[in-house]
N, C-alpha and C positions, 0 to 999 in steps of 0.2 A: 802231737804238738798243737798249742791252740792257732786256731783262726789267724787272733792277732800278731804272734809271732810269723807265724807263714807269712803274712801282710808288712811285716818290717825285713825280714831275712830278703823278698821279693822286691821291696826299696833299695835295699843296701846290694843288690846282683845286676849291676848295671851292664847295660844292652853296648857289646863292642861295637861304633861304625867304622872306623879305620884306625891307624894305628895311634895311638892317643890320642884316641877319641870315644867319649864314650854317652852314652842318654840314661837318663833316670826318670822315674816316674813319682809323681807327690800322691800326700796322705793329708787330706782335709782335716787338720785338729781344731776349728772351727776358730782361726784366724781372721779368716778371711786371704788370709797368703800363705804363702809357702812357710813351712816352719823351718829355722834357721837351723835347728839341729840338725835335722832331714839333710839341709843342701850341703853342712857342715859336715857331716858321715858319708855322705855320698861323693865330696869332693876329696876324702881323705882315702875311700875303697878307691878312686879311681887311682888317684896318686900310688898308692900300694899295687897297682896292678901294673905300673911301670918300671916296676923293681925288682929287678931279673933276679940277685941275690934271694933266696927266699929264705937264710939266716938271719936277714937285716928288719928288726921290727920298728913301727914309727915309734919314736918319744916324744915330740914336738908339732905341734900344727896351729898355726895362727891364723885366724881369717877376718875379712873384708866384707860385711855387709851393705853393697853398693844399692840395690833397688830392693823393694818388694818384688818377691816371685809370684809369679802369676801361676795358679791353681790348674787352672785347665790346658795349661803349655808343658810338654817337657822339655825338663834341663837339661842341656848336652855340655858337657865337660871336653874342655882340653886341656892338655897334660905336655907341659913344658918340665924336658929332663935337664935340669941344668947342672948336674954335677956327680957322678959315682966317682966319688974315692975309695980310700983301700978302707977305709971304717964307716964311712956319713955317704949318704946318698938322699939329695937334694933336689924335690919336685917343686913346680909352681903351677898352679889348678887354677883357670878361670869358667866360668861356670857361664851359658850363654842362653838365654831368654827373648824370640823376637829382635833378633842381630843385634842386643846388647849386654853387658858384661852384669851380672846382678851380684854377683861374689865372687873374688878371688882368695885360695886359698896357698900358702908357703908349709912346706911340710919337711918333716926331717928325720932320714931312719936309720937305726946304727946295729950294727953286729953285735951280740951277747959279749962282754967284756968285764971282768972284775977288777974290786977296785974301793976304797973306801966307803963306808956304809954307816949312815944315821938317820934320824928321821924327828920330829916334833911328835907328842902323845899325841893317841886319839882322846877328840874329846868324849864325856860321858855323855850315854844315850840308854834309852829304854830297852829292852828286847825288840824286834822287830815283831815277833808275833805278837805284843801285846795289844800294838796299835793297828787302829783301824785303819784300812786301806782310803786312798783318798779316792778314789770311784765310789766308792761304796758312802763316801759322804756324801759326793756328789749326785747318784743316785736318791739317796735320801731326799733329798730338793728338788728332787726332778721338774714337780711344779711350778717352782718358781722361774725356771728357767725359760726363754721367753721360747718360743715354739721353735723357729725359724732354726735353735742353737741346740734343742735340746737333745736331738736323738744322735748328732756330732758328739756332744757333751757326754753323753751318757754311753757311748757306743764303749765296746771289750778294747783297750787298751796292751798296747806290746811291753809298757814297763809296769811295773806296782811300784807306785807314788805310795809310799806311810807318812805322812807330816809328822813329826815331832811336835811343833808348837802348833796350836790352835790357830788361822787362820782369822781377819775381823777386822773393821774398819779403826781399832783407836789403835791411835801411834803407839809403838813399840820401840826397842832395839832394832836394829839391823841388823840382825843374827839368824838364821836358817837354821835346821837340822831336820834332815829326812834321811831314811833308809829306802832305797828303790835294790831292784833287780828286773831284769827279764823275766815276763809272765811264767815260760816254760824253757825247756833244755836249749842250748845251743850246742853246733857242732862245737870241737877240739880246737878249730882253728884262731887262735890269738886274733889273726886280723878281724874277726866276725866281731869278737867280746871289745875289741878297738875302739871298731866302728860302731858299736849298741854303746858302750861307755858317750862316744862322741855325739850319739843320735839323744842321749838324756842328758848329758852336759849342759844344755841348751834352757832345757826346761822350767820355768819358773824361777831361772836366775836372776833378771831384775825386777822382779818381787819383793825380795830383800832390801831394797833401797828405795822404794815405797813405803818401808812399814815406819820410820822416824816421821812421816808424814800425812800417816794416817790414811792416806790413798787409796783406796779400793784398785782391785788387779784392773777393772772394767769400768772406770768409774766414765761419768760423760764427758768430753772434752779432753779425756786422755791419751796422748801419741804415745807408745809403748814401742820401744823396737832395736832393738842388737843393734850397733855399731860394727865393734871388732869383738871375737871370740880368742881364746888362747888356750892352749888343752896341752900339759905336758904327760906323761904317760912315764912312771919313774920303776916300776916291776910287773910283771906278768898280774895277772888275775881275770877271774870270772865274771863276765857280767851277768851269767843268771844265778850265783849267790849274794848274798845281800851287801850291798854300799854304802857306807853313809857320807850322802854327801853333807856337808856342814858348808857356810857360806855367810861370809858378811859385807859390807859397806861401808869402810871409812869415809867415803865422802859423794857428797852429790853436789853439783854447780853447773852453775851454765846451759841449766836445761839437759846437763850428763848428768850419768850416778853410773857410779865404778864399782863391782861387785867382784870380789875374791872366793874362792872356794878349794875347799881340800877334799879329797873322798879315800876313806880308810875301807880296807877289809872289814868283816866281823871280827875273826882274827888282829884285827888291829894296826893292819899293815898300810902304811902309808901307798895306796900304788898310782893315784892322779891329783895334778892340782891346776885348779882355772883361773882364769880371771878375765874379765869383760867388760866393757863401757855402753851404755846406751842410754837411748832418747828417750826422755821423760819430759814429756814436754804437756801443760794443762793451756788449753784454749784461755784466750781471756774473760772475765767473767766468770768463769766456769770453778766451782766449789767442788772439791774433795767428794 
């Protein structure tokens, strides 16, 4: 198994302190803070670990980006049960940083049940093996990138990022399309491939609602940063075979941009869909 994976599996195994209570540890993706999928995975593994039922898998997780997580602290989670029914079992997760609250998470897990079945096409995309991985772009430019970022930047990765469209500073559509997976194998267990879906959900979501704008992901002057996350989970599947997430941006205002997203099987199968709001916010003076 590679490195990286051992290093995300070791994120997502959070340290029991008492009975829903739990600590986590962070992964520097050269933020500068904690990355939101991270604390968004790790508050959904802890939710799942209060779920006595082990037939009941999550479909549903909403969360609150309340501060930037601080890097060098860890997060300890508490794990509010407020509800087992005979089918829905309903956690609430706040997540606790220097005695105060940085995210909270509402989560929701239901028993295997049948029942009508539809779904929207996948959209069309390239083979995944055609395209080049985005490490490997990134690595390409190693140089340019300023010193302090680049061995963060360029370090082995737990997901393979393939962009579909070409990444660039001239406006665009708001439309996304990449294939990811987990670098190497994961165990059997659905709640792992959950919580690795949950930990890349995150990832270069509001990017998309930059590109009408022409924006650079880093540009100077730029506040970038999750608000609320929303991840429903509609059938089983693997997250170390290929995903494609596709994602767009009907609308941006108010210093928000609201970003939707679907993520199909290769196979075609619809099995997650997201949606997000967050802070775009350009310093004054400050040009694209």
């Amino acid at each position: 198994m590679p490195e990286s994976i051992d290093t995300l599996l070791n994120l997502l195994d959070l340290e029991p302190l008492e009975v829903n209570i739990y600590r986590g540890r962070n992964r520097d993706l050269g933020t500068g803070r904690v990355y939101g999928g991270q604390v968004f995975a790790q508050a959904l593994v802890a939710a799942r670990r209060t779920v006595d039922d082990q037939t009941r898998d999550a479909h549903s997780a909403h969360g609150y980006f309340i501060l930037p997580g601080d890097l060098a602290a860890p997060i300890v989670y508490f794990v509010d049960r407020l509800r087992d029914g005979r089918s829905f079992t309903t956690r609430r997760v706040t997540a606790i940083q220097h005695g105060q609250a940085i995210f909270n998470l509402s989560a929701s897990f239901h028993v295997t049940e049948q029942g009508p079945a539809h779904q929207s096409p996948m959209p069309e995309a390239p083979d995944p093996d055609t395209i080049v991985p985005e490490l490997d772009l990134i690595r390409e430019r190693a140089s340019s990138i300023p010193e302090p970022l680049r061995a963060v930047l360029t370090q082995d990765r737990p997901i393979d990022v393939r962009p579909i469209e070409p990444s660039g500073a001239e406006a665009r559509m708001p439309l996304r399309r990449a294939w990811f997976r987990a670098a190497g194998r994961l165990p059997d267990d659905l709640m792992i491939h959950q919580a690795v879906l949950a930990y890349a959900s995150d990832y270069g979501l509001l990017v998309t609602a930059l590109q009408p704008h022409g924006i650079k992901y880093r540009a100077p002057g730029l506040q970038l940063a999750s608000l609320d996350h929303s991840l429903w989970m509609h059938r089983p599947f693997r997250a170390d075979e290929w995903l494609l997430y596709t994602t767009d941006s009907p609308v941006t205002s108010g210093a928000r941009g609201f970003v939707r997203g679907t993520i199909h099987s290769q196979s075609g199968e619809l099995v997650a869909s997201v949606a997000q709001e967050g802070l775009i916010r350009m310093t004054t003076g400050t040009t694209p």
